[in-house]
C-alpha positions in Angstrom: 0.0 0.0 0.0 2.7 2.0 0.7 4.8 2.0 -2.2 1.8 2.1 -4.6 0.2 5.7 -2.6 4.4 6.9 -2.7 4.4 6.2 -6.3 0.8 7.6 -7.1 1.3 10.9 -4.8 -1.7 9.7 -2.8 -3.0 8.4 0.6 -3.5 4.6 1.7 -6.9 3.8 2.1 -6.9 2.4 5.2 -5.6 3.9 8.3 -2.4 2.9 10.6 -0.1 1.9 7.1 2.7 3.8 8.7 2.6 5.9 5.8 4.1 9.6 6.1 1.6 11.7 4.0 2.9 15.2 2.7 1.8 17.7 5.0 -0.9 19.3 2.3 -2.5 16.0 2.2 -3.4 16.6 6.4 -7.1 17.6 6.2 -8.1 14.5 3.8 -5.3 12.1 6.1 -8.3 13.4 9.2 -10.7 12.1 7.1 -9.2 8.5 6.4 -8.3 8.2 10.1 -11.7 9.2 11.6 -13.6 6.1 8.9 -15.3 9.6 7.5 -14.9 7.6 3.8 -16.7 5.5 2.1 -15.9 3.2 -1.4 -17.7 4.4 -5.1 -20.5 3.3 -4.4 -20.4 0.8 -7.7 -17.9 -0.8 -5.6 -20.7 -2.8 -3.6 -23.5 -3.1 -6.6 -23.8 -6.6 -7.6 -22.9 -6.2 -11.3 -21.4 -3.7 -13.8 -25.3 -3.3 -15.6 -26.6 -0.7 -12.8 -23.5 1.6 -13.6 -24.2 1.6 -17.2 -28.0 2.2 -17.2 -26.9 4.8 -14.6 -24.8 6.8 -17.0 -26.6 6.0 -19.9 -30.2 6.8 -17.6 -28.1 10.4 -17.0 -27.6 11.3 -20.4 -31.3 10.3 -21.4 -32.4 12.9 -18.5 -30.3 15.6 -19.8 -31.8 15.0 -23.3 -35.5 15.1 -21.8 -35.8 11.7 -22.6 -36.4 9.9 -19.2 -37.3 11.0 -15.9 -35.5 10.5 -12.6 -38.0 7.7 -11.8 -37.7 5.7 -14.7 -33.7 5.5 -14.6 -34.5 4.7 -11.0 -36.7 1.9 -11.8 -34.1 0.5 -14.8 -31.1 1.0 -12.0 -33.5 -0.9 -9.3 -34.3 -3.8 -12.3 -30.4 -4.6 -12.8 -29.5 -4.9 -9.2 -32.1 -6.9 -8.5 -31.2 -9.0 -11.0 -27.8 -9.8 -9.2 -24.6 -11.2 -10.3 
């Protein structure tokens, strides 16, 4: 974890790595250590499906073509549907 977040100019993920973070990173290293973050949340959906009727339910709404209940209802039809 370390070397990847030393290569990438980032943080670790999780807390306690030993990691020393550059000092401009302190206010998002508070964040990290007090579990105040949370994964994308298409991290825990069940399959790749609700993310792309997501995005492709987003561009249908900007074009007038959908409401926000409809992608809803696609979105909630996907992730039912599992693995």
């Amino acid at each position: 974890m370390n070397l990847f977040v030393t290569k990438q100019g980032g943080l670790p993920s999780i807390p306690d790595t030993g990691f020393s973070a550059d000092p401009s990173l302190a206010e998002l290293t508070k964040y990290i250590n007090d579990d105040r973050t949370v994964p994308f949340m298409d991290q825990l959906w069940p399959n790749p499906k609700v993310q792309q009727t997501m995005l492709s339910g987003i561009q249908q709404l900007f074009s007038g073509r959908s409401t926000p209940d409809k992608v809803l209802e696609a979105m909630d039809t996907d992730y039912k549907a599992g693995t």
